[in-house]
N, C-alpha and C positions, 0 to 999 in steps of 0.2 A: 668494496665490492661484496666481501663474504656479508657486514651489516646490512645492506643492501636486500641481498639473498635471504637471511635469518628475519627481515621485516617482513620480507614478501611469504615467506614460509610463516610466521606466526598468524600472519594475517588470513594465507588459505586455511589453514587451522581453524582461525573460529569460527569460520564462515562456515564449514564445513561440518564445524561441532553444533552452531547454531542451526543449521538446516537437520543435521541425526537428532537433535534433541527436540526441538518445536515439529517436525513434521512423523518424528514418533510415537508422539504420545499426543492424544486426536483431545484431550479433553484441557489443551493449551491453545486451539485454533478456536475463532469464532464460530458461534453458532446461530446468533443472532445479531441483526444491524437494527440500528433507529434510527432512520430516515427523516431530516429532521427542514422542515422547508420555513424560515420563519418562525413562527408560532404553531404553526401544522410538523406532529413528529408523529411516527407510527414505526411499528416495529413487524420489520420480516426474518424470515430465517436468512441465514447463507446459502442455504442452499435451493430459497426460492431465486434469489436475487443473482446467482450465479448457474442457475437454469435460464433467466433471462438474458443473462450478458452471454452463455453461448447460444443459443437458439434462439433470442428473440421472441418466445413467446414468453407473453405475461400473464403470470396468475390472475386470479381475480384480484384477488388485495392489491397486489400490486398496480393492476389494473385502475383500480379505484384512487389508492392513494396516489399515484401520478397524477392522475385526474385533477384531484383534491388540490393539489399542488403546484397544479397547472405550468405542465412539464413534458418537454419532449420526448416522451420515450425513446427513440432511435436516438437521439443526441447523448440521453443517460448512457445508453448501449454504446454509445461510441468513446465513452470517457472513462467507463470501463473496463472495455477492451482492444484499445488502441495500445501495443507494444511499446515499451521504451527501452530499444538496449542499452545494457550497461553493463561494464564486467564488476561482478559481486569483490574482488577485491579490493579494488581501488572503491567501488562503492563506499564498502566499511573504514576503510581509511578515511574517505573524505566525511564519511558521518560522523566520524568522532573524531571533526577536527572542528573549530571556531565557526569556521563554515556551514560545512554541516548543522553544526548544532540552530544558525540561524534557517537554514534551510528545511531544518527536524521542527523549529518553533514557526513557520507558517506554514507547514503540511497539515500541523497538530491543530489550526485551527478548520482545520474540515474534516479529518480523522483522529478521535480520539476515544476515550473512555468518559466516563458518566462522570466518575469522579476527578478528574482532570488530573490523577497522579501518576507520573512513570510512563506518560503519554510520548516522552522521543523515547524511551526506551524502547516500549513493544512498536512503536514505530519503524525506529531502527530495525528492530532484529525482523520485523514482518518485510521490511522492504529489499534488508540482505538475503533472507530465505528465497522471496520470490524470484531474484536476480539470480541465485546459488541453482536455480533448476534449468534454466534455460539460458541464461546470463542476459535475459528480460523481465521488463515490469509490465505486468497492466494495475490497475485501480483494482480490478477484481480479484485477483491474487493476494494483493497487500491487502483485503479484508476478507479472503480465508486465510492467511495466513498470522492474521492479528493475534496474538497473544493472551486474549481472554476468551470468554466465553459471550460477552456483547459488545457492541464498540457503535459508537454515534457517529453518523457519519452528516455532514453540512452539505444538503442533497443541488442546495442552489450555489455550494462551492464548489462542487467536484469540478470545472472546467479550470476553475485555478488550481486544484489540485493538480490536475492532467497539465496544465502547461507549467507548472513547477516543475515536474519531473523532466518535462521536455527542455526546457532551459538547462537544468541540470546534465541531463545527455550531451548535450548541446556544451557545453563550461569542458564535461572531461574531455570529448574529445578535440576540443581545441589546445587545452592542456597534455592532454596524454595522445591524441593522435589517434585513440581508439573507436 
């Protein structure tokens, strides 16, 4: 029981330590996305593209590039910012278990970085933080929340992205009942 307890306790720890540390210091969160549709990639801020995912309206670029890419906008807007709850410990537990890490390698093929290194990392720690605040995920969170300052994102995967996470919701609380 006490092991038990001292798991559970180290585990709220880093989650905790992960969210004071990446959500303090602003020049660890992304700042720009590349939007990347095929052969068609362009690049907006975050803070264009999370002005769209709450209000729905779209910039011009953005505008455009949709277009370009021949894509639903209110579908992008629903993928996300459709909620997935999850409780951030058992999250980071399951992330950094075998599972997980298969789970963290087909996320990374639709969110990741340019250079393709340390991609379950900032993964990880962007999808514990966004959990760590509300004890929910959207799509758009886990890309202010990414861990550098640009991050690619697979604009014609995001719906596999979004139903990853949902099976995932879906796995704990059949396992854990939550």
């Amino acid at each position: 029981m006490r092991c038990q307890f001292l798991s559970v306790y180290r585990g709220l720890v880093l989650v905790i330590s992960i969210y004071f540390i990446l959500s303090g210091v602003p020049a660890f969160a992304a700042e720009s996305v590349v939007l990347k549709y095929r052969i068609f990639r362009e690049s907006v801020s975050v803070e264009e593209l999370s002005t769209f995912a709450q209000t729905g309206k779209l910039s011009t670029s953005l505008r455009v590039n949709l277009a370009l890419a021949r894509q639903n906008p209110q579908a992008i807007r629903q993928y996300l910012t459709e909620p997935v709850k999850i409780n951030p410990v058992i999250l980071d537990k399951v992330l950094n278990s075998r599972i997980g890490n298969v789970i963290l390698d087909q996320l990374t093929q639709v969110i990741h970085t340019r250079s393709r290194k340390a991609d379950k990392q900032a993964l990880r720690a962007a999808l514990v933080v966004s959990a760590s605040k509300d004890r929910q995920i959207t799509l758009i969170e886990v890309i202010q929340n990414y861990p550098t300052p640009e991050i690619e994102v697979e604009g014609d995967r995001l719906e596999s992205a979004y139903r990853q996470l949902r099976r995932l919701q879906g796995n704990l609380q059949d396992i854990f009942g939550f």
